[in-house]
KOLGUMAR-921813 format. One record per residue (C-alpha): residue number from 1; z, y, x. Coordinates in nm, 4 decimals. Layout:
+-----+----------+----------+----------+
!   i !        w !        v !        u !
+-----+----------+----------+----------+
! NUM !        Z !        Y !        X !
...
+-----+----------+----------+----------+
***
This chain:
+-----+----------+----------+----------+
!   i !        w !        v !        u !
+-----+----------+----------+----------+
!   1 !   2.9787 !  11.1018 !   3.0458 !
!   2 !   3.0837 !  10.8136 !   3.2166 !
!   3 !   3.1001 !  10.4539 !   3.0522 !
!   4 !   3.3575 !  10.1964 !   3.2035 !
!   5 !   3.3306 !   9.8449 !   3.1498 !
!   6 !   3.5700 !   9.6225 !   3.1021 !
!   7 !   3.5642 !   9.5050 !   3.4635 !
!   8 !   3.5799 !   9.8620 !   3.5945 !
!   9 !   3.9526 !   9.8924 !   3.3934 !
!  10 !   4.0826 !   9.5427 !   3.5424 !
!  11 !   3.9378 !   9.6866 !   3.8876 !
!  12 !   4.1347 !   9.9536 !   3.8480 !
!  13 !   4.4659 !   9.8106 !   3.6946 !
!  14 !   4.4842 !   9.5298 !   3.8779 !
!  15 !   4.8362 !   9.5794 !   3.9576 !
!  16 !   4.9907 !   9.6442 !   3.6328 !
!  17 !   4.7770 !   9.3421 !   3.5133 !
!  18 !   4.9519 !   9.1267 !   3.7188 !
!  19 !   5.2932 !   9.2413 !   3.6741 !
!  20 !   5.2391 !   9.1551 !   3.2710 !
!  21 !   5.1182 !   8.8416 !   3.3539 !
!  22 !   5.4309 !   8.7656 !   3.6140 !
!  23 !   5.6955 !   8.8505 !   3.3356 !
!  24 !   5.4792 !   8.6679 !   3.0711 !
!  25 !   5.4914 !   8.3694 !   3.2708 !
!  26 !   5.8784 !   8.4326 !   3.4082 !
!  27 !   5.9201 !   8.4926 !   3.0555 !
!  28 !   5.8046 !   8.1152 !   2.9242 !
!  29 !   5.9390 !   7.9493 !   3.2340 !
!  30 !   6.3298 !   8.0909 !   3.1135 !
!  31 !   6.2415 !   7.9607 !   2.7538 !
!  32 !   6.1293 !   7.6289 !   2.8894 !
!  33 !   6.4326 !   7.6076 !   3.0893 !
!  34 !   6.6982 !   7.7145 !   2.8407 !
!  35 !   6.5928 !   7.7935 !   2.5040 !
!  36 !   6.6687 !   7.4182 !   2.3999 !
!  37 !   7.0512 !   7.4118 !   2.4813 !
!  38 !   7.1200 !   7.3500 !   2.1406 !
!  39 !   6.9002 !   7.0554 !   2.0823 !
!  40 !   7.1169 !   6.8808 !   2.3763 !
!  41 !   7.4176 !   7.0109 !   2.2104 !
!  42 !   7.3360 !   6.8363 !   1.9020 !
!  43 !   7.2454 !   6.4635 !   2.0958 !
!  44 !   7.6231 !   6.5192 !   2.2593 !
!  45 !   7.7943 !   6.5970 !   1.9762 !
!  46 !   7.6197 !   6.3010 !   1.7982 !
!  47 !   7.7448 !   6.0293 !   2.0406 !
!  48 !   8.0526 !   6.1776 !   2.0630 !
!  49 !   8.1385 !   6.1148 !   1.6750 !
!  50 !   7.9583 !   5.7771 !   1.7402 !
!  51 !   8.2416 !   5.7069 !   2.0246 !
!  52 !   8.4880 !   5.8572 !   1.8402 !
!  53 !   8.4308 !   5.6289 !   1.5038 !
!  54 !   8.4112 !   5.3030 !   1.6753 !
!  55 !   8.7666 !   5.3970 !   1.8463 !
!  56 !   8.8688 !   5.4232 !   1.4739 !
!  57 !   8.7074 !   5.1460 !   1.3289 !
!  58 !   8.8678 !   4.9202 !   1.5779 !
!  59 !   9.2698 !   5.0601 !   1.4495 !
!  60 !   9.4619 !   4.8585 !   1.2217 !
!  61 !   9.4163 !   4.9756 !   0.8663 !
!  62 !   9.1314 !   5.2259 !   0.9301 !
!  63 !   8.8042 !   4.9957 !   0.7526 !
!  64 !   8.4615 !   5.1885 !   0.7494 !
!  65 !   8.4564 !   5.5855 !   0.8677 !
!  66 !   8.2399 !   5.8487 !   0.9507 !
!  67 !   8.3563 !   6.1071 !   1.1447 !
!  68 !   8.1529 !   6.4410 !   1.1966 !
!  69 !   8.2364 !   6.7174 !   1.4907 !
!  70 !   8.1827 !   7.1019 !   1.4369 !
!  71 !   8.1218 !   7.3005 !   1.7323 !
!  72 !   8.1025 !   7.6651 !   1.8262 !
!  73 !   8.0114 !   7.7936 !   2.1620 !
!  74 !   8.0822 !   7.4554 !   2.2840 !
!  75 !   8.4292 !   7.4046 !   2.1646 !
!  76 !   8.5179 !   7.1660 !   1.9170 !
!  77 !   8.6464 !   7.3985 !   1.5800 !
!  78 !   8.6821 !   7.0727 !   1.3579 !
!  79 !   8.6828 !   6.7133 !   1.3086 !
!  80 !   8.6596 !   6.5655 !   0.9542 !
!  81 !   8.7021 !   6.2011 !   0.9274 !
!  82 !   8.6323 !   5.9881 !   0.6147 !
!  83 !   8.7331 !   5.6170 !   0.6409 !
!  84 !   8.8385 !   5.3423 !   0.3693 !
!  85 !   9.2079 !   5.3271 !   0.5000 !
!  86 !   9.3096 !   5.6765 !   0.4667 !
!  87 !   9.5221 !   5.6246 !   0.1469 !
!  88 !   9.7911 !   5.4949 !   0.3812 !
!  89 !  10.0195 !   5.7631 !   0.5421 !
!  90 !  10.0771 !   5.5541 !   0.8654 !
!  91 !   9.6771 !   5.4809 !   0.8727 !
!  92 !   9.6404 !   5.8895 !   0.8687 !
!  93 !   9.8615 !   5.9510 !   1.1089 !
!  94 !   9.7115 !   5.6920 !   1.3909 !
!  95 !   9.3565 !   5.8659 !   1.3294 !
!  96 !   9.5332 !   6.2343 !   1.3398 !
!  97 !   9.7091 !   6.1268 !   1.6635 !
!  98 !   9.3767 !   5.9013 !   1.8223 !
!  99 !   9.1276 !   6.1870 !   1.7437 !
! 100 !   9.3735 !   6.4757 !   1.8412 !
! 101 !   9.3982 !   6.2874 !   2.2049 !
! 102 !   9.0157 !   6.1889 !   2.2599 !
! 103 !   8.9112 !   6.5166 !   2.2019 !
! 104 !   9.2079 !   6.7313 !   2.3372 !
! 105 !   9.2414 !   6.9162 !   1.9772 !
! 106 !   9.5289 !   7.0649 !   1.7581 !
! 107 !   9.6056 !   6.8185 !   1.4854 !
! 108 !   9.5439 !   7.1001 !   1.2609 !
! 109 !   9.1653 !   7.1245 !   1.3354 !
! 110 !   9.1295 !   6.7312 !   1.1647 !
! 111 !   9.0880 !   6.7090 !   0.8489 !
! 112 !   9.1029 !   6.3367 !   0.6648 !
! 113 !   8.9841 !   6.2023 !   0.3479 !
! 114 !   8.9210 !   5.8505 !   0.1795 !
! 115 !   8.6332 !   5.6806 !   0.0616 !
+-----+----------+----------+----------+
***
């Protein structure tokens, strides 16, 4: 009987060796490339509430807000908006209009509430 080593079998598969090892390393060169699309998603979306609540803060009436974006597939599917000022009917209906424009959203999407 004949015993192979271990460097007799990678002599002979040398080939198929290095295929694995090509789509192994194509394989974690893809991941590094995209796999962290939602991390940057997350850093956007973050400064754009931050842009989007000092607009607000600035508007008559408004006071202190937060404002916080929900996104799927990168489209905006709702704004909620929390300030001091939103007891007044003319106050809500600047931020509805403001928010609707910056972000190029249906009114309906924005949703906003008092602190």
């Amino acid at each position: 009987m004949n015993k192979r080593t271990v460097s007799d079998y990678i002599r002979e598969k040398k080939k198929l060796i290095l295929i694995i090892l090509l789509v192994l390393l194509l394989a974690v060169t893809v991941y590094l490339f995209f796999g962290d699309t939602e991390e940057q998603s997350a850093v956007t979306q973050t400064e754009t509430e931050a842009k989007i609540a000092a607009v607000l803060s600035v508007m008559d009436g408004v006071g202190d807000v937060e404002v916080v974006i929900t996104e799927a597939e990168g489209a905006v599917t709702g704004v909620v908006v929390v300030c001091e000022g939103a007891d007044s009917i003319l106050v809500r209906n600047n931020i509805l209009n403001a928010v609707s424009t910056a972000l190029n959203i249906n009114k309906n999407l924005i949703a906003i509430y008092s602190m």
